[in-house]
N, C-alpha and C positions, 0 to 999 in steps of 0.2 A: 504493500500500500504506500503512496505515496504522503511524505512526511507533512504534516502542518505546517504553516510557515510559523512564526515566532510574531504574536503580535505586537513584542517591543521593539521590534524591528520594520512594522509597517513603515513604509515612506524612505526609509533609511537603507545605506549601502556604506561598506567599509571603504575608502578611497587611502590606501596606505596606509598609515595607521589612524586616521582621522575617517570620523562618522560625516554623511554628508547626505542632505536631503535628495530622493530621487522621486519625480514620480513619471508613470507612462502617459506619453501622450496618446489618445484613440487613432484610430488611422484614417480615420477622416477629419481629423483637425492638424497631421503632421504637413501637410502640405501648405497650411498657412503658419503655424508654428514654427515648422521650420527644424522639428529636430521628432525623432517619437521618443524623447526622454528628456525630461528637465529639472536640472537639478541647481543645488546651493550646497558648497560649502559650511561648516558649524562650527570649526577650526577646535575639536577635541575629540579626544580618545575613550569617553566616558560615555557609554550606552544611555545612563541615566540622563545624564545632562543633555545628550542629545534628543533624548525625548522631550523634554524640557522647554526645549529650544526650537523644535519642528513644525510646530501648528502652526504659526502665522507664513511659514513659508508654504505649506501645503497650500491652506487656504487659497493662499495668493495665486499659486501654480495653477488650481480648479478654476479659480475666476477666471485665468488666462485662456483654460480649455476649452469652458464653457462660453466664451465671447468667442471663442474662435470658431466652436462648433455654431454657435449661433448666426457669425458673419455667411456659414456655408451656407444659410438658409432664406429664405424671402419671408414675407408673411405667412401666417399659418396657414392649414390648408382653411380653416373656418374663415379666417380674416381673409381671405381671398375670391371665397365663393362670396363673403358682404360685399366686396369690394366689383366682382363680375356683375352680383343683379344690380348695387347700384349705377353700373355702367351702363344698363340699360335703360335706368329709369331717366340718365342723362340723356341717350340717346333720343328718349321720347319729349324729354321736353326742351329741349331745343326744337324739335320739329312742332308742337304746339302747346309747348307749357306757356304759362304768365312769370312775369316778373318777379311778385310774391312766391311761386311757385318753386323757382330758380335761387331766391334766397334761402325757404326753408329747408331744401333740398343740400344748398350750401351749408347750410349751420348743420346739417345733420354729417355731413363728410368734413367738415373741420372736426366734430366732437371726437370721433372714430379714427381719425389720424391721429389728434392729439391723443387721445390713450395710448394711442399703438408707441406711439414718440416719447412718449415719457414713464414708460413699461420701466422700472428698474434704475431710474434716473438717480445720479447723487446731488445732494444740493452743494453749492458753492458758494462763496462769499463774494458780493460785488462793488465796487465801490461809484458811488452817487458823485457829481462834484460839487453840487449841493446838499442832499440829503445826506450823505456819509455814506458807509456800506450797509448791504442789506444782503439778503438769502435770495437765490432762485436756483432753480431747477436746471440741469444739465443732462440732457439724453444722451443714452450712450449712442456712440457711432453707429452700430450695425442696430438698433431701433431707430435714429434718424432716418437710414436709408430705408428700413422696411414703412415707416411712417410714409415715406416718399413714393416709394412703388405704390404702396393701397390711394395716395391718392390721385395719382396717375389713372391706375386702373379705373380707379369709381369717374373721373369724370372724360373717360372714354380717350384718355391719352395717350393710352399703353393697355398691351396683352402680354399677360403672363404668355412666356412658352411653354408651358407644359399645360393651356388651359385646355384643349382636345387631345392631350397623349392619350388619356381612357380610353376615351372616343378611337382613337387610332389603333392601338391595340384591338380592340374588341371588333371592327372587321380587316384585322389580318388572318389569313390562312396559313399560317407557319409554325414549325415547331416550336415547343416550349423554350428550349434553347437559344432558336432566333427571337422569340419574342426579349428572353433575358437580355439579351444584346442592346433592344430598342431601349429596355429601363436603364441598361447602363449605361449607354453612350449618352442620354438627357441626363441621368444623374451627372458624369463628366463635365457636361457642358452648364449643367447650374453651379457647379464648383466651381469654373474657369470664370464665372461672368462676377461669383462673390468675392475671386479673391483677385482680379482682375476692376472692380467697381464699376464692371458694366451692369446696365438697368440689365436682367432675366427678364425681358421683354420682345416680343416679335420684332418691333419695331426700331429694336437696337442692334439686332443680329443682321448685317450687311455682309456682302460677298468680301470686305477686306474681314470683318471682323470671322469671318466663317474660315479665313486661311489662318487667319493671328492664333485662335483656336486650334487647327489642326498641327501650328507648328509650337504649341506649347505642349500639345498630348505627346508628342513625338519629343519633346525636349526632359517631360517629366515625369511620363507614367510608367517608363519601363517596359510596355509592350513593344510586340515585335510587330512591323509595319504592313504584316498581313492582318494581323489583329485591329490595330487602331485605323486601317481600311473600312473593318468591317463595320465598326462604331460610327466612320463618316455615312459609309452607306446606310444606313438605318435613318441617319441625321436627314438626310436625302430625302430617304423613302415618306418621314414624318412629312416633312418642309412641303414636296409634293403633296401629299394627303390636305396641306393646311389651303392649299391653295385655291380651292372650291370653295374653302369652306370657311374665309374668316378675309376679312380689309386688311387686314394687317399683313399679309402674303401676298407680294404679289408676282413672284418670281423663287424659282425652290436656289436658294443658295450656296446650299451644299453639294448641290450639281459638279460633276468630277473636283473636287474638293481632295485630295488623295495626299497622301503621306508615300515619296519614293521608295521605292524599296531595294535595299544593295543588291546587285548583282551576282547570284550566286554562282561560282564556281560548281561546275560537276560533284566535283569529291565531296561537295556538301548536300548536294540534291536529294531527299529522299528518295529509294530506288525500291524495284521489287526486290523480295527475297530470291535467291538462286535456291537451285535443283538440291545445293548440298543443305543447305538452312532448310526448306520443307521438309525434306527427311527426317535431319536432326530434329525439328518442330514434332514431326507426325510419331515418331520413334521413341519420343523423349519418357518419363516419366507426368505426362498429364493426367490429370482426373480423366474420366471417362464422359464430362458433360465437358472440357478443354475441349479433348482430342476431336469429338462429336462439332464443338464450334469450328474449329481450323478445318475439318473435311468440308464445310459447307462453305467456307471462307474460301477455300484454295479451289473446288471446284464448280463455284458457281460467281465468281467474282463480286461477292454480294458486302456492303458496308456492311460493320458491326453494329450496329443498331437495330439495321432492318433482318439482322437474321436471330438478335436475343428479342424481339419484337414476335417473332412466328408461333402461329398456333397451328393445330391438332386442322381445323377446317382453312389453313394455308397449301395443303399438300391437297393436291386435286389433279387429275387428269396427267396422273406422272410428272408433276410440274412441282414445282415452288410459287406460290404468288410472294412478292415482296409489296410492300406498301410502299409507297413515293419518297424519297431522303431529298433533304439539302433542295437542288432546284428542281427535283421532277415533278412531271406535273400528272402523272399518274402511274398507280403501280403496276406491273409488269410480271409476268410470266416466265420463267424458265425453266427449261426442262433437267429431269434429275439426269446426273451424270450415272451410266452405270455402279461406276465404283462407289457413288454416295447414295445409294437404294438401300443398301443393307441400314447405313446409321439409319436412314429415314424412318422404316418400315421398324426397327426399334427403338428410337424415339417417340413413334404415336404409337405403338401398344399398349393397349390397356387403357385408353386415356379419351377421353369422352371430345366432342367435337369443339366445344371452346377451348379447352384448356391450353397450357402455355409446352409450345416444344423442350424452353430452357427454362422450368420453374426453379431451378438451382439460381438465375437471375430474376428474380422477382422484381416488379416496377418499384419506382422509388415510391416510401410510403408516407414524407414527409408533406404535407397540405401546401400548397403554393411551391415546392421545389420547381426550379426550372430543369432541373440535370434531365437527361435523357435514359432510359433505362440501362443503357450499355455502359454507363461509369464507372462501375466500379469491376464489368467484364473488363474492361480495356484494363484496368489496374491490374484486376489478377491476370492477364494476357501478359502483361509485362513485366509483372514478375516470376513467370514459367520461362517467358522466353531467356530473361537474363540466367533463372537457373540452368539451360543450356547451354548455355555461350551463345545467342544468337544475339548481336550487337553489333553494333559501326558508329561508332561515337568519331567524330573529326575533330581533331585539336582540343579546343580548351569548350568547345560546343557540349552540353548538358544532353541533345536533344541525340537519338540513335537516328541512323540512317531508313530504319527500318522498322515498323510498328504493323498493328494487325493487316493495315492499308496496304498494305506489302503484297497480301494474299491477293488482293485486285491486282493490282498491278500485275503480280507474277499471272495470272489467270489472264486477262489481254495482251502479255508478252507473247505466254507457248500458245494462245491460240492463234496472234500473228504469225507465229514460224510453222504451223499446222496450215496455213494460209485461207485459216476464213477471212470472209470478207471484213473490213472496217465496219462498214454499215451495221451488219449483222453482229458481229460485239457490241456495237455499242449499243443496239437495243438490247440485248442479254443483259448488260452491266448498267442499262438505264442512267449512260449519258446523255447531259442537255442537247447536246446535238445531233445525236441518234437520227436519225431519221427512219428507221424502221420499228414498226409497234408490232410485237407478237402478240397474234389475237388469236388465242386459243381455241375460242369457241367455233371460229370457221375451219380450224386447222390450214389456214391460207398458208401461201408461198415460204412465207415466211417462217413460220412456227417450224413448218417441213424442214427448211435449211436448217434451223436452228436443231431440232431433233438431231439430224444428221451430224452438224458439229460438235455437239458435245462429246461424244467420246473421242475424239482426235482428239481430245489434252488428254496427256498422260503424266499421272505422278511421277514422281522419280522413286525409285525399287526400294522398297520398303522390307527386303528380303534380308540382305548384308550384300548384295551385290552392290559392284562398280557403282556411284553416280556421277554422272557426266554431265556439263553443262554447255548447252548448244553456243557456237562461234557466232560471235559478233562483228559486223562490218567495221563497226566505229569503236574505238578501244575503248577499254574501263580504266577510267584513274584509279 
């Protein structure tokens, strides 16, 4: 069990031989903080006295976090919806409200700003050059500005950004992973605009301010530039969305908005696995629900998602259906390889016509998770594969050469040198560009060729015989 920590030592770290205040910063306040640890010296060696000594620095360091976390934020979400309906009761009266009308409307969005504005305020001393000094009130900075956005909003001056992201969300048709995407590229971008002191408003967000943006993601978040691609595109896809649908859009901004990406070298390129890796994968010491996922992997070039995804009523007419991954836009058809009939026909044994092919991966059963059900397959894929030695790490690169994606690719390799056609792979592996749909139910032209090509892939001997890997035109670094 792991040990309690020592509550005379909250807050506190040994720093040589002297006690010195520490605390964590959240990781959503280090970006404006500036460190995720902030500490104070207490200049003694004395446990006691350092306790002694530590509270008014804590204190101080919380205040610190807490404006900081507060700066990441606009008004609430409550204060923001007062702040949207009264934008529209401005809207309506300007088009035919009175005078009176326009004032008490007015008194009612001063009162609502001023509370917002002097939420937490300290008083200060002033000095009169008559009257002498007196007390007033000082708002803190980041309630100043959110006082400023609510009244913005209420008299139709400004649009939060995120006022239709629900809206947006709710008709996308995409995985729960790309939806996670859309929440976090807006979350990014309401960060970069709090700690940047741009208004979080439509109306601020311009094609320079949408580049300033993407070269600050790429300067401080640490992702890699296929990643913070994907964040602009989402940005994009919102931006579009908004453009029917609000004044404040009138052009999507984020439009090729892209973060460069270095040019990789070959030696660094993810690759398929070779003839000698499959073996060692298929051969190795896996469970029996592993070795069952890698047979469906290597010979049906299917994503891991869509194949911990299959059910008992997927297996039809000698086939696999897969459901649609990433850009497809419907699920597809392939036919079982000879050699994967056997897992198939014992994998749905016994097992009634919903049920899950790989109930050993059960879906995630956390409520609102975005993860996809093959998460924690993909984990344990990579930690079998390393238990063999199958790995291609380049230089000081964290990432292998080689992951379950591997099995696709190798499965489009040997069925190019088997020489089915382009076309006819890519409807098998349900590429975007595919241009051929296997449609089962006529048994058309297609379905035929495709029947006919599966068994042209052949594993590599799984006996202890020789494996050999077919020659290449263009060399392997």
């Amino acid at each position: 069990m792991p040990r309690k920590p020592d509550p005379q030592k909250e807050y506190l770290e040994l720093h040589g031989t002297q006690w010195r205040v520490s605390v964590a910063v959240p990781a959503e306040a280090r970006r404006v903080v500036g460190t995720g640890r902030l500490r104070h010296p207490l200049g003694t060696d004395s446990l006691r006295t350092a306790n002694l000594l530590k509270k008014p620095h804590v204190e101080r360091f919380k205040r610190r976090i807490a404006e900081a976390v507060a700066s990441m934020r606009g008004p609430s979400k409550t204060e923001l919806r007062v702040a949207i309906d009264l934008g529209k009761i401005a809207a309506k009266l300007r088009r035919e409200g009175s005078a009176e009308e326009w004032q008490a409307f007015s008194e009612v969005v001063y009162e609502q700003q001023a509370e917002i504005r002097y939420k937490d305020a300290k008083w200060i001393t002033l000095e009169d050059p008559e009257d002498g000094p007196f007390e007033a009130e000082e708002a803190r900075p980041e309630q100043a500005r959110k006082a400023d956005t609510f009244s913005d909003v209420a008299y139709g001056r400004a649009t939060p950004i995120d006022i239709l992201h629900a809206d947006y969300l709710a008709q996308l048709d995409v995985t729960p992973r790309t939806k996670a995407d859309d929440e976090r590229a807006l979350k990014f971008l309401l960060q970069w605009c709090a700690e940047q002191k741009v208004p979080a408003t439509l109306e601020r967000i311009d094609k320079k301010q949408a580049y300033a943006f993407a070269d600050s993601l790429k300067a401080t978040s640490g992702h890699k530039p296929v990643t913070l691609n994907k964040y602009l595109g989402r940005l994009s896809s919102y931006w579009q969305f908004l453009i029917n649908r609000t004044d404040a859009v009138v052009q999507n901004v984020f439009e090729g908005v892209t973060v460069r990406k270095p040019k990789k070298r070959a030696a660094e390129k993810e690759r398929p696995f070779t003839n000698r890796e499959v073996a060692d994968l298929l051969l190795g010491p896996a469970t029996p629900h592993m070795h069952d996922l890698m047979m469906i992997g290597a010979l049906t070039g299917a994503r891991l998602n869509a194949i911990v995804e299959l059910k008992v009523s997927d297996v039809r007419h000698k086939c696999l259906f897969f459901n649609p991954q990433k850009k497809e836009s419907a699920g597809r058809f392939v036919p079982i390889h000879p050699d994967l009939a056997p897992v198939i026909e014992r994998r749905i044994a016994g097992k009634a016509h919903g049920d899950d092919l790989f109930p050993e991966w059960p879906p995630v059963k956390k409520a609102g998770s975005m993860r996809e059900r093959s998460f924690k397959t993909s984990n344990h894929f990579t930690e079998y594969r390393r238990t063999v030695g199958v790995a291609d790490v380049v230089g000081s690169s964290r990432r292998s050469r080689v992951n379950f994606h591997s099995f696709r690719r190798w499965f489009i390799s040997r069925m190019q040198q088997a020489g089915v056609a382009p076309d006819l792979i890519s409807g098998i592996v349900g590429h975007a560009n595919g241009s051929i749909t296997l449609d089962v139910y006529s048994e058309g032209p297609e379905m035929r060729a495709a029947r006919r090509a599966m068994p042209k892939l052949r594993l590599p001997p799984l006996d202890g015989s020789p494996v050999t890997e077919p020659m290449q035109i263009r060399a392997q670094e």
